[in-house]
N, C-alpha and C positions, 0 to 999 in steps of 0.2 A: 909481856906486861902491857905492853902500850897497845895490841890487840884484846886484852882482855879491856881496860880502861876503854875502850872504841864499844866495846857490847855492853858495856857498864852505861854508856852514856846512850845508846841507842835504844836501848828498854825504857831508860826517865823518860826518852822523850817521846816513845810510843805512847808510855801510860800517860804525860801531859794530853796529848793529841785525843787521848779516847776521853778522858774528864773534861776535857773543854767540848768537844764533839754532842757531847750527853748532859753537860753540865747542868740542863736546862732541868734533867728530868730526874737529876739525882738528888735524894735526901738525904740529907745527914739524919741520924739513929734516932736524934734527939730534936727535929723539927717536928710541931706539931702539924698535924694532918686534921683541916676546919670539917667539919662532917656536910655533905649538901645541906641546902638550907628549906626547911621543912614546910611544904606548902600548905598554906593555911586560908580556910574559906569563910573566915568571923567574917570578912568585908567583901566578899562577892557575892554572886546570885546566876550561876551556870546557868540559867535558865533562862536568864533575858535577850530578845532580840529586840529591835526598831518595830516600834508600835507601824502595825502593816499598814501600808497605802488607801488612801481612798478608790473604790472603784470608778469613779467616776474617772469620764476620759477627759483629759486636759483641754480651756477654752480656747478652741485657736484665734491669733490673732487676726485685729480688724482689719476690714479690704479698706487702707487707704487711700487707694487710687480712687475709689468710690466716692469718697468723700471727698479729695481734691476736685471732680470728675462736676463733682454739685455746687460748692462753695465758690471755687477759682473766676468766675466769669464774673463774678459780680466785682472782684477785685481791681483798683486802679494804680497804680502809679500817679503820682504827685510831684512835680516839679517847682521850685518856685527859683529868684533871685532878689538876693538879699544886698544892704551896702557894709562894707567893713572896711577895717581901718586896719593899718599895720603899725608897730611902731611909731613912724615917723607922723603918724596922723594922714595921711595920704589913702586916699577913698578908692575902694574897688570894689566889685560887683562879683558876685561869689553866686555858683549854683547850689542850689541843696535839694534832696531828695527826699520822700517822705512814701507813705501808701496810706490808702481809703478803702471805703466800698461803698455800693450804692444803696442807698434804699427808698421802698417803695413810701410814697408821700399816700395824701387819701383821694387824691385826684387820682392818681396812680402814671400820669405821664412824666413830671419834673425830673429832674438828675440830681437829687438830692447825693450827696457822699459826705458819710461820715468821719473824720480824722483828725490827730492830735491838734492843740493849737499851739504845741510849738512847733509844729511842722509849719505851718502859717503866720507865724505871729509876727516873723520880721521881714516876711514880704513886700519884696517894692510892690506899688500897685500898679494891677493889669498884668504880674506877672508871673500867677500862679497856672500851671499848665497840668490837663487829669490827659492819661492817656488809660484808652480801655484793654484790654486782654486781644481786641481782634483787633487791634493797632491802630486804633483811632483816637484825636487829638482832639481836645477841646481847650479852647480858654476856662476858668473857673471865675466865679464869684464866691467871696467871699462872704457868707449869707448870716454867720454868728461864731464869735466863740467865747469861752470861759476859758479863764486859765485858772480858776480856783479849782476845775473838775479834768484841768488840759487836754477840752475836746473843743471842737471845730466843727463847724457844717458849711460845705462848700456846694454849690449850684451849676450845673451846664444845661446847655440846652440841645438837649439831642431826641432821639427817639429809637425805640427797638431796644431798650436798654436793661441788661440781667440784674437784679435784685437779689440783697441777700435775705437769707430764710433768717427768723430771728428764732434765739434758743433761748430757753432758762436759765441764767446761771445759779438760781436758787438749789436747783437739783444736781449742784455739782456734787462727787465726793472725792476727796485724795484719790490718787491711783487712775480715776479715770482718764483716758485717751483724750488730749488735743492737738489739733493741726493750726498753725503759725502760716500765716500766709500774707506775703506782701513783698515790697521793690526792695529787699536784701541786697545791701551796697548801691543801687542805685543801678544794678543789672539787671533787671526784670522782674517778674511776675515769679516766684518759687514759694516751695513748699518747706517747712519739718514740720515734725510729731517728736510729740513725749507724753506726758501724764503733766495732773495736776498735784504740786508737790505740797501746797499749801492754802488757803481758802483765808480770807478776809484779813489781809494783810496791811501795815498800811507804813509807807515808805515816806519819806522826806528827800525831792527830789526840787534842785534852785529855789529854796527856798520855801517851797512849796510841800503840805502835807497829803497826799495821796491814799484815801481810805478805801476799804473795802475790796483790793486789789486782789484776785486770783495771779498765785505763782506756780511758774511751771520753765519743765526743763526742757523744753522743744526748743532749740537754737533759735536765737532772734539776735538778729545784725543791723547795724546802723541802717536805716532805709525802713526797717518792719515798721518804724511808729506809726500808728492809726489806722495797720493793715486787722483784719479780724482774725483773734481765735475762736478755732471754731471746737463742736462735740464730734462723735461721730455719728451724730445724724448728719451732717453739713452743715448745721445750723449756729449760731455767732451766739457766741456767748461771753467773749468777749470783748476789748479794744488793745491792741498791743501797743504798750505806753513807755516801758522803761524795762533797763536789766542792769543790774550790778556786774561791774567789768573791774579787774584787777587779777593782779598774780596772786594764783592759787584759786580763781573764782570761778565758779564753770556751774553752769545751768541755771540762773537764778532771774529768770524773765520774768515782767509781769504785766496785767491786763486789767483795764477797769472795768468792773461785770457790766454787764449789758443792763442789769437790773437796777443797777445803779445810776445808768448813762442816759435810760430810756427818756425820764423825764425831765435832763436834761436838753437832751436832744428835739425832745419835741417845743421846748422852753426856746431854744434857738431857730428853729423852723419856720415858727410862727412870728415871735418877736423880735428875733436877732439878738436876742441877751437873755441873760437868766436872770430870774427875781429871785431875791435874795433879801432875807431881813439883815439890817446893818445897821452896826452901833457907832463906826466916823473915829478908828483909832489905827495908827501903827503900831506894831509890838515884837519887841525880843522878848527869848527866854531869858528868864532870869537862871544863870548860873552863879558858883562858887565864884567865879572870874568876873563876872558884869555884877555881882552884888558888890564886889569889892572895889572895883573902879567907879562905881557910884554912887557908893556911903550907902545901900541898901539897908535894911537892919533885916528882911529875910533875903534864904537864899534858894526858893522857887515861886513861879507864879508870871503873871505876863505885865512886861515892863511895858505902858506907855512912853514910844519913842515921838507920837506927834497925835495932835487932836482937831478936825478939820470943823472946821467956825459952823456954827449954826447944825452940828449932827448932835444925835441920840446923846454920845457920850458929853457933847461941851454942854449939852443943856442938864445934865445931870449934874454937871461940876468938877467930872473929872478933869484932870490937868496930866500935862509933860511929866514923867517921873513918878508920876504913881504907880502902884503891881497890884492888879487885879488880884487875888487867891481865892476869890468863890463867885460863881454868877449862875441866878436859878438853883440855886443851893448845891452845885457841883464842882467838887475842888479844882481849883485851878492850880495847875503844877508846870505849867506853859503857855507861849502862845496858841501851840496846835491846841493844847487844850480849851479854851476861848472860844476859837476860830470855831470848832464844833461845837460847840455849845450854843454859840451863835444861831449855825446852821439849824440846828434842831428848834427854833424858837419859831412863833409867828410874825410876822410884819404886825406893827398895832400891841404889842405885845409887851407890859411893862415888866421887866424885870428886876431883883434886888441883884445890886453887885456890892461884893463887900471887897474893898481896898485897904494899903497902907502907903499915908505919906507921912514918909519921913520914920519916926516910932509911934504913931498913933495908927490902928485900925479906925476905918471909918464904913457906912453903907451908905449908901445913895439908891435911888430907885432911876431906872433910864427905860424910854419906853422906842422899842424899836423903830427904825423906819426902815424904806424899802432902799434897797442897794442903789446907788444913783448907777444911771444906763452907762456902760464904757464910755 
């Protein structure tokens, strides 16, 4: 009995072992069985491939070296020393680093070099120092600068001296190839390349509105200021002046075009300052927040913060506290806005400006004079 019950329980547990073994592939009588699923061509086109390649053979890229090879010699190193303060008010003398280049005057012998003037602006004097490419040192004069335009023209006297080629920046287009070249960190004379990412750009940098600016992703490092970007002909097109830094920021340098700087540059050569029509005001924007901490009744346009006795604007009548919002018929929605408008005007030149003090709009007519000299 208890060998038959032994073969009794030895067969369940074969047949367990073969349904579990299989289980995967068995159906029960009454499971439905889904039919494939039927392919259907309402929404293809069998016939499509990738629209075929251009024949044409890929542009290779430009000889760099070539262009370093032409541009680099005209390039200087800028040293100067500055006073600063720590904390405690306690004075010290600090080095700073900057780059230039030279260029050719119409006599054709001077050491004119052109570069930022905040590379120079808080120099002690006598203590600006240019060193050349084949490592020669010169004192520098400081011969002009603007900081409305944050360029500088510095002076030595030397001779045998490489010049830079000047380029267009009018003919620039996105995408084009430029080389960045200057005292990077404050370790010598080096190169990068990238492209131009952007064209007439215009930044706010200390306060300061910076128009017409070419931006580009060629690496530029503390030291680049007022070194030259160049094309790839070698030729300068134009001034490396600033670059947005911060986490997550990467490639965003910029240069004020040569086209812009020329007549600048020649403005400080000759006279040691820029002329400039000027109307004798200081100004904030007006924002949401400075309208409200001022009893404003708008909230844009350009706040007079001060009005210097005997200019354009105190003979007109403006006063402390008033917000410019139209001058030469062009809205004003800022100071930078102003500031250009300005710029664009003649010396000798009356203009209408319409204001508000208080809740009344008012106009006045103010006829320009010339920028008094630094």
């Amino acid at each position: 009995m208890q060998s038959k019950i032994k073969y009794i329980l030895t067969i369940l547990i074969l047949i367990t072992l073969t349904l579990s073994i299989g289980g995967c592939s068995v159906l029960s009588p009454w499971s439905p069985v889904s039919p494939p699923p039927s392919s259907s061509t309402e929404y293809t086109n069998p016939n499509w491939t990738f629209p075929s390649a251009n024949s044409q053979a890929a542009t290779p890229l430009p000889d760099i070296a070539h262009v370093i090879e032409r541009a680099m010699p005209s390039v200087v190193s800028v040293t100067t020393e500055m006073i600063v303060y720590d904390i405690f008010q306690r004075e010290h003398t600090q080095s700073a680093a900057g780059s230039g280049f030279l260029v050719r005057s119409e006599e054709g012998h001077e050491g004119y070099i052109v570069t930022n003037n905040h590379v120079v602006e808080n120099a002690q004097e006598g203590s600006v120092q240019v060193e050349l490419i084949d490592g020669r040192t010169f004192p520098a004069e400081i011969i002009g600068t603007d900081d409305l335009a944050d360029l500088a023209v510095l002076k030595i006297e030397a001779t045998n001296l490489p010049y830079a080629f000047r380029g267009d920046s009018s003919q620039l287009a996105v995408g084009d190839w430029v080389v960045a070249i200057g005292n990077a960190l404050g370790e010598g004379i080096t190169a990068t390349h990238g492209i131009v990412s952007r064209l007439d750009v215009s930044i706010t940098a200390s306060g300061n509105t910076l128009r017409g600016l070419i931006q580009t992703d060629a690496a530029i490092n503390p030291g680049n200021s007022g070194g030259p970007l160049v094309n790839i002909a070698g030729e300068v097109i134009g001034i490396t002046s600033a670059k947005l830094a911060g986490w997550g920021i990467e490639g965003m340098g910029y240069a004020i075009s040569i086209n812009n700087a020329e007549p600048i540059i020649e403005s400080l050569v000759r006279q040691g300052y820029v002329t400039r029509p000027w109307l004798g005001v200081s100004l904030y924007d007006v924002t949401s927040s400075i309208a409200a901490m001022n009893n404003l009744s708008v909230n844009k346009g350009a706040l007079i913060a001060e009005v210097v006795d005997g200019s354009p604007a105190g003979l007109a009548g403006l006063k402390e506290g008033d917000v410019i919002i139209r001058f030469k018929g062009n809205e004003i929605g800022s100071a930078g806005d102003l500031i250009q408008s300005i710029h664009e005007c003649q010396i000798g030149q009356e203009i209408e400006v319409i204001f508000v003090r208080g809740k009344d709009t008012k106009t006045t007519l103010a006829r320009l004079k010339e920028r008094p000299r630094p």
